[in-house]
C-alpha positions as CSV (number, residue, x, y, z in Angstrom):
1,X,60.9,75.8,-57.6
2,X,63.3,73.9,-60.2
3,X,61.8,71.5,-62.6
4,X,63.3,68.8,-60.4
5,X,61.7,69.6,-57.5
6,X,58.6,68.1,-58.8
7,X,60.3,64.8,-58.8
8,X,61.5,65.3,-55.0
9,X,58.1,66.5,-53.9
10,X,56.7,63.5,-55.4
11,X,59.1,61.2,-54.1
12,X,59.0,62.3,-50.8
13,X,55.0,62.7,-50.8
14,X,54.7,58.9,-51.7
15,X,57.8,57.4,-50.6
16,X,58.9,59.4,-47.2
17,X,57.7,57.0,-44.7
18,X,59.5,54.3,-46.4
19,X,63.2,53.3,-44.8
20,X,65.7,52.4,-47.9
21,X,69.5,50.6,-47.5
22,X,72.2,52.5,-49.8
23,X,72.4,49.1,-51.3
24,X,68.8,49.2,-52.3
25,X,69.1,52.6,-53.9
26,X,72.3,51.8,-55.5
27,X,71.0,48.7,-57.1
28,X,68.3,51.5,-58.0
29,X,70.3,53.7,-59.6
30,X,72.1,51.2,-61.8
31,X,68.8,50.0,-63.0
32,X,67.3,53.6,-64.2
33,X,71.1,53.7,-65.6
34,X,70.3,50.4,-67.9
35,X,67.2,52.1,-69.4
36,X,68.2,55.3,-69.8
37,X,72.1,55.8,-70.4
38,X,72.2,59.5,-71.3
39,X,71.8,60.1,-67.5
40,X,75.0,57.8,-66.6
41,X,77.1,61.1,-65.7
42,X,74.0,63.2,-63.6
43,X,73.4,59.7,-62.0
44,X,77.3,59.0,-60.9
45,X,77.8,62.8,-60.3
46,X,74.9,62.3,-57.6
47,X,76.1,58.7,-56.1
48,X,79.7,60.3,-55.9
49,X,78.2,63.5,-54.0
50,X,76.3,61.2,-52.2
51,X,78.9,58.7,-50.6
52,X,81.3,62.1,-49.8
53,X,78.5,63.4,-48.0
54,X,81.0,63.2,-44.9
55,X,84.0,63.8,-46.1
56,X,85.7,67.2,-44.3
57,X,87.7,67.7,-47.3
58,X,84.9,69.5,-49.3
């Protein structure tokens, strides 16, 4: 199990009966963004992988 997984498993332990908009975890996202900058790349990187999640050309 990654270090990150901890985070997940948490999340989804206490938040995984909830239903979430993308608009509600983008607003989300920009917020942790505003307090803690040095994770502006990880945080776009995941949004970006996020919205492509479709997309046939990857």
């Amino acid at each position: 199990m990654y270090f990150t997984d901890r985070g997940i498993e948490e999340l989804a332990a206490r938040r995984g009966e909830e239903e979430v908009s993308f608009e509600w975890l983008a607003e989300q996202l920009r917020t942790f963004v505003d307090l803690n900058p040095e994770f502006e790349t990880p945080v776009e990187r995941l949004a970006t992988w996020l919205a492509r999640l479709d997309d046939d050309d990857e």
